[in-house]
N, C-alpha and C positions, 0 to 999 in steps of 0.2 A: 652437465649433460648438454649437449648440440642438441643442435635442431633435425641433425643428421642421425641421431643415434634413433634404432629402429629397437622397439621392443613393444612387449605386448601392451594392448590397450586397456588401462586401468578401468573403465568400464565396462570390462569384459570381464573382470576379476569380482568374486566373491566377494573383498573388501573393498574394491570399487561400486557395485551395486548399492551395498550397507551404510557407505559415506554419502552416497546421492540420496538416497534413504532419510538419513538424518538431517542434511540438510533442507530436504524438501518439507520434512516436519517440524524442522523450525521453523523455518517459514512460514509455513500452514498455522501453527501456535499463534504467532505475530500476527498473522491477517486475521484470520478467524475470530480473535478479541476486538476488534473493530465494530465488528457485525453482531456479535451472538448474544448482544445485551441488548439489540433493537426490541424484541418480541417481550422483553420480561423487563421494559420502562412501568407500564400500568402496576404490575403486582412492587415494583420497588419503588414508586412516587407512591404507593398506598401505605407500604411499611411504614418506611421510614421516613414520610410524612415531606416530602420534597413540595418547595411548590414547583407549580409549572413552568416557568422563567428559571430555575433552577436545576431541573430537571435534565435538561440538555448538556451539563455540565459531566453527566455518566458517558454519554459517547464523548463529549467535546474531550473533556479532562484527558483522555487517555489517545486524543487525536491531537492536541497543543504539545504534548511533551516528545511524541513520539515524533512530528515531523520537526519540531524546534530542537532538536538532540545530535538528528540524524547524521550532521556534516560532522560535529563532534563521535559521537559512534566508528565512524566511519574512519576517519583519520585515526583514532583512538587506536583502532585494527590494525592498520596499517604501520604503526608506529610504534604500538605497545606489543604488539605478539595477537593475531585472531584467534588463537583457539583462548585465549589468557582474556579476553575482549568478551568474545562469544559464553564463555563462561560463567561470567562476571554479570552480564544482564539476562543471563537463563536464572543465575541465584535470585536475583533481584524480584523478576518477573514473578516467581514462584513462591516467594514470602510477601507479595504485595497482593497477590491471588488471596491466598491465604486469609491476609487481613480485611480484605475486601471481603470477604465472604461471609465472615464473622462482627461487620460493621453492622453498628447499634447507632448509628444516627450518618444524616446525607453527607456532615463535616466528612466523616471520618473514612466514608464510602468513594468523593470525589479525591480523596488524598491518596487513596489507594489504586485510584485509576491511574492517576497524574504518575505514580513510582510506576507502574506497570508500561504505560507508554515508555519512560527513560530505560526501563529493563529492553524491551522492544528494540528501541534507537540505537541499543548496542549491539542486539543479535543479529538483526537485519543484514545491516551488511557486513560484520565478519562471516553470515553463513554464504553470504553472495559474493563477497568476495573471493572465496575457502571455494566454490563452487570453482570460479575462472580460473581458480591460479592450479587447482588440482587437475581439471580434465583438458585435454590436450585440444589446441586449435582444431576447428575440423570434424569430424561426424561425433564422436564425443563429447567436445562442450556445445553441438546443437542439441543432440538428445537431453544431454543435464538440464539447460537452458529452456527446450518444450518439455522439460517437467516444471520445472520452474515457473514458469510463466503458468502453465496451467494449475499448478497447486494457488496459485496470485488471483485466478480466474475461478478456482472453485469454491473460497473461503469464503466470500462475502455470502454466496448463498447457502452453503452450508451450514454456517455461521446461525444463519437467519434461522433454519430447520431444527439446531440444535438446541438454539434459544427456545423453539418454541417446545422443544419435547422435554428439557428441563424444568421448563418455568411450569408446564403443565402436570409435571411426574414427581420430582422429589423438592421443587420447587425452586425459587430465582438465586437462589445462595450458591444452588450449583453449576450456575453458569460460572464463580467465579473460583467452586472447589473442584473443578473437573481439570484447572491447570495444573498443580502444584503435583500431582503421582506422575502424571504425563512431564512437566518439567525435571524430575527428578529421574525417572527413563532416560530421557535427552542428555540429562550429565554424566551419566553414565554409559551412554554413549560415544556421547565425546571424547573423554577420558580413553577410551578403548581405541576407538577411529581414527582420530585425530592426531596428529603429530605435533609435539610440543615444541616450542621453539625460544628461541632467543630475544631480549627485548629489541626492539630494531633502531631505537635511536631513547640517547640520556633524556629524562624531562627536562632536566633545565632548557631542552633546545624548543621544546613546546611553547607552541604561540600562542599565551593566554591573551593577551590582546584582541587577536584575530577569533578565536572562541568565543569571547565573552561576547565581541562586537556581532560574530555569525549567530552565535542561540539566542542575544536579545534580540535580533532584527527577526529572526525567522520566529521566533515563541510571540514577538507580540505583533507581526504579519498573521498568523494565524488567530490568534486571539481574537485581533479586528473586525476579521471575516469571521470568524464564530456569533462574534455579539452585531455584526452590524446589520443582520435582520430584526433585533430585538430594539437597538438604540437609533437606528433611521441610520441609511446612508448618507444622505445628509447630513447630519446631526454634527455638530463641532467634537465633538467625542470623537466619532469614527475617523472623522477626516482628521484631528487630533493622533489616532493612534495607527493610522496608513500612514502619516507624514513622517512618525517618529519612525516607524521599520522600514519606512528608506530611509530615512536620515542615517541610522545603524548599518543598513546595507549597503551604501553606498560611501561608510567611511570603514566596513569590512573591506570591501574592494580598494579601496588606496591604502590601509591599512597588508593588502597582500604585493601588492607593490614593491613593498618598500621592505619588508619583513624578510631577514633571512633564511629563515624555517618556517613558512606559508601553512597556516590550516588548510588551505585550500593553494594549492601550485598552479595559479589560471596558465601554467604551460597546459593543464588538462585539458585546455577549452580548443587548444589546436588540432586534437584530434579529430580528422573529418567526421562530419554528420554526431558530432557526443552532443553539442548545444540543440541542435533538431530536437532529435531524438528525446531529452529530458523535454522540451516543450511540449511536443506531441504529446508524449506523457501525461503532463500536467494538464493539457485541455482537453485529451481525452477522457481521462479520470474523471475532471467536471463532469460532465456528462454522465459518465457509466454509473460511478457511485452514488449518487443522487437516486438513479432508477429507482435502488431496492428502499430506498426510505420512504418515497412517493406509493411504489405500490404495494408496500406494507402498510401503509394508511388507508390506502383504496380500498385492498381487501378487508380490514378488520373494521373500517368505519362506516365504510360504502358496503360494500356484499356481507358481511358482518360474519368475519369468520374467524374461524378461534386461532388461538397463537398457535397450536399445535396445525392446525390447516393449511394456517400461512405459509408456514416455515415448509411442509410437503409442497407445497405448489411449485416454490423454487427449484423442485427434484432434476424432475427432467431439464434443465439450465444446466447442471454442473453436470450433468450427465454429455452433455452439447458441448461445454467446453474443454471438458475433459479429450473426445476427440477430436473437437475444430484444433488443440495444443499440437497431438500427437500428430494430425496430417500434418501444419503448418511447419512443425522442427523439421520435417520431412522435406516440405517444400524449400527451406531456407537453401539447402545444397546446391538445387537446382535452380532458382530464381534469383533468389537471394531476398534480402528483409523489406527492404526498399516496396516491392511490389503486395508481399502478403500484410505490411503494413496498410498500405493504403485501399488496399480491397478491403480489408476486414474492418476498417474504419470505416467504410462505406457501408459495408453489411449492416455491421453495428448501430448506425446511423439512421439506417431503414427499419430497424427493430425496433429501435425507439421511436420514430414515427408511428408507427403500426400501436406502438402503446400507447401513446396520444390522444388516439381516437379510441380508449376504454368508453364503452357506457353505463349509466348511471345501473342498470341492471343486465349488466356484463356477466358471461357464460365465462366460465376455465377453460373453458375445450375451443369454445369460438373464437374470444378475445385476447385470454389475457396468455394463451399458450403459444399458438402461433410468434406474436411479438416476442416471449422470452429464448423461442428457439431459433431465429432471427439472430438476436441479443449473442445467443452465445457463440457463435458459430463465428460472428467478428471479435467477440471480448477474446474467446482463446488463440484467434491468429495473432490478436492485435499485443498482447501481452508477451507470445512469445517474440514475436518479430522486432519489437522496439527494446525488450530486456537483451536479446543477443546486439542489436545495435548500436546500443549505448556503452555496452562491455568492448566492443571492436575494438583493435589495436590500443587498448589503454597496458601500459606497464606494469610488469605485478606489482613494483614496489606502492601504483596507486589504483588497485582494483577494490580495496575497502571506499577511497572517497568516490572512486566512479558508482558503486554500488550503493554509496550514501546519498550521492545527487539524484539517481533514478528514483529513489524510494522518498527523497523529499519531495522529489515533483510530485511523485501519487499523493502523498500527504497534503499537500498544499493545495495541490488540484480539487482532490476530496473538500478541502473545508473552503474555498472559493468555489465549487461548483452548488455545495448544501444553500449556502449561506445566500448566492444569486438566484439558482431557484427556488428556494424557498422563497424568498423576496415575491419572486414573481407569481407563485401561487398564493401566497399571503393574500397578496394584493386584490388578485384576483377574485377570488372567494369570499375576503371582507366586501368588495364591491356590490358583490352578487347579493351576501346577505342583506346589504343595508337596504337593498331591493325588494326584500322578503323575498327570495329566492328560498326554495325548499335545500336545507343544511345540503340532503347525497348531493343536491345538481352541485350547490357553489364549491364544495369542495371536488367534485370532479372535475369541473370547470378547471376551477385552480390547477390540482395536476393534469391535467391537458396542457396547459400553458408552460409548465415547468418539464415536464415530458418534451416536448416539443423543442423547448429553448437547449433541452440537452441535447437532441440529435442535431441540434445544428452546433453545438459545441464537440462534439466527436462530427461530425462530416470535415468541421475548418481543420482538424487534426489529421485525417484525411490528407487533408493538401499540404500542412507542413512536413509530415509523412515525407511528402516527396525529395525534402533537403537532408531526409537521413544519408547515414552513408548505406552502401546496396553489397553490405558483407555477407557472403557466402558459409564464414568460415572456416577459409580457408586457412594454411598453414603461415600463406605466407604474407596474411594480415601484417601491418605494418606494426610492430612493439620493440618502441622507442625506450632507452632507459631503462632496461632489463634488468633486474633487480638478482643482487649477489645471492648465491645459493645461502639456504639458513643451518647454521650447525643443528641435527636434531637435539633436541634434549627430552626425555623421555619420558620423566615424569612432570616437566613443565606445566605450572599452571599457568 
């Protein structure tokens, strides 16, 4: 097929609707287990008898595998067959749900987080990938793309809401049996939707080299950041296990150099504004995701409200970014990304200000509502405008590893963003206490400090913002290295 040939627009079609469809719920699967275990930590460190230094390892566990995976995932797709990819860690996701849910001690609970992330690192970006390569340059993949972004934008607080009406109603097990009927929908979907395809290159040409060297640098870069609020930054430990994930990552990169079959083709990084763009990403994330774990503390420690309360408060937020998504896909045609990038980082930026200044006996309606619709109005420009950015002119044959680097930057950014503010609200609050400071002030204190330290880590994103590239989506985006059409095959797995 040309570039020239004129036929109708697969997002116009009844099977075009149903594939954006699916894709967007996979994704939403993927994000949403990030979050939806925040509200129901209390009733599962009481089970299953976690200590508190431990405890962390239910979100951590299933945030190390998934962003330590993702570069593998990603090329995995692009190489092995995406829908053969995507399949493969919807199984996975969905029997490690399962186990997770029916865990009789914390061993057994963090092991099933850790499979559930690697299931995750695979679907991600074959469905983000399977997004680009399906809908056509131009008003089509902007719309798929401000779905996209905005299902990225509503999960984390949705997440939060469902934790809490789980944890409150049939109880915390089912945050982790509510995946596996909903995972099994999804393959069944796919199977239908989806077009089966050919393997795209023999393993033997696979660069296990390059993998081992990409998942041990990035698995123990997140690791470090996980634990280096617990072990000091300082500590010979930490700086210990920052030195080893460069060391790894900087012998991945002369390792791709020299490799004739590259896990990673650093020809990707030529494409204008893709290095921006994953930056942006990643220091904006710091910032954004952090929010909901601060002011889920606030509310339930400080204002002292129930999981189920919490988790509604975030309502009106995805309700905000649901349409800050839909105007901004809109916007992209006319501005281009470049500009709704860097407003909404700005907005964003101001929101989380505004939440900074919570007080110690803070109103929903005065304080903490304003700030989250602030919040959302830049999370869903800013999601969708850098996800269309960082996809620009990359080639199909590598729109799974372009899709795998945007989704590591969130990951990474996530656990560098927790891990620094936490730090600093740590700090802060133990100070206060050892003041005899009354407990609500020093922990408010604290998230003050850490609130604070995020909008200035989304404002500086903001400005790197500015070295995206400023793609319309247009047609006639540059895509270098066009990738051979694929024989269908049709029952392919």
């Amino acid at each position: 097929m040309t570039a020239t040939t004129v036929e109708p627009s697969f997002l116009a079609t009844r099977r075009g609707k149903l594939t954006l469809a699916l894709l967007a719920a996979v994704a939403f699967l993927d994000f949403i287990d990030a979050s939806i275990v925040n509200v129901a930590l209390p009733e599962i460190r009481d089970n299953l008898d976690f200590s508190v230094q431990n405890l962390q390892w239910v979100l951590s566990g299933y945030l190390l595998t998934y962003g330590g995976f993702m570069l593998l995932g990603g090329r995995a797709a692009d190489l092995l067959g995406r829908r053969r990819v995507l399949v493969a860690g919807t199984t996975l996701f969905a029997i490690s749900s399962f186990v997770g849910g029916f865990a009789g001690s914390a061993e057994v609970l963090v092991g099933a987080r850790l499979a559930q992330g690697l299931g995750a690192a695979m679907m991600l970006p074959a469905a983000l990938s399977l997004l680009t390569t399906l809908f056509q340059e131009g008003k089509d993949r902007n719309t798929a793309l401000g779905v996209w972004g905005g299902v990225a934008g509503l999960a984390s607080a949705v997440g939060v809401f469902l934790g809490g009406v789980l944890t409150e109603g049939p109880g915390w097990r089912w945050v982790l049996f509510v995946n596996p009927p909903i995972a099994v929908l999804l393959l069944g979907a796919i199977f239908w939707l989806l077009p089966g395809e050919r393997r795209r290159a023999p393993l033997v040409n696979f660069d296990i080299v390059g993998t081992a060297l990409a998942t041990g640098g990035t698995l123990l870069l997140v690791y470090a950041l996980v634990k280096a609020p617990d072990q000091g930054w300082d500590s010979g430990r930490t700086i210990g296990e920052l030195a080893g994930a460069f060391a790894l990552l900087v012998a991945f990169v002369v390792n791709e150099q020299r490799s004739k079959n590259p896990l990673v083709p650093l020809s990707i990084f030529r494409v204008r504004g893709l290095a921006a763009a994953n930056v942006t990403q990643l220091i904006a994330l710091a910032g954004f995701l952090s929010m909901f774990f601060f002011l889920t503390l606030y509310m339930q420690n400080v204002l002292g409200y129930s999981p189920l309360e919490t988790g509604a408060a975030y309502l009106p937020l995805t309700a905000g970014v649901a349409v800050s998504a839909g105007i901004s896909s809109q916007l992209l045609a006319r501005i281009g990304t470049r500009p709704v990038a860097f407003v909404g980082s700005i907005v964003a930026a101001g929101g989380l200000y505004l939440l900074s200044r919570l007080p110690v006996d803070g109103s929903y309606l005065a304080d903490l509502l304003p700030g989250l619709m602030v919040v959302s109005i830049g999370l869903g420009a800013v999601f969708v405008a850098i996800t269309t950015a960082a996809n620009a002119g990359v080639s199909a044959d590598k729109a799974g590893l372009a899709a795998a680097l945007l989704n590591a930057s969130q990951q990474v950014g996530g656990a560098l963003g927790l891990a620094i503010l936490s730090a600093i609200a740590t700090s802060r609050t133990n100070h206060l206490l050892d003041q005899r400071t009354p407990v609500a002030d020093a922990l408010t204190s604290g998230f003050h400090r850490a609130l604070l330290a995020g909008s200035i880590f989304v404002a500086a994103a903001a400005i790197i913002a500015l070295r995206t590239s400023n793609t319309r989506g247009e047609t006639e985006e540059p895509n270098p290295e066009p990738e051979a059409p694929l024989e269908p095959v049709a029952q392919a797995a």
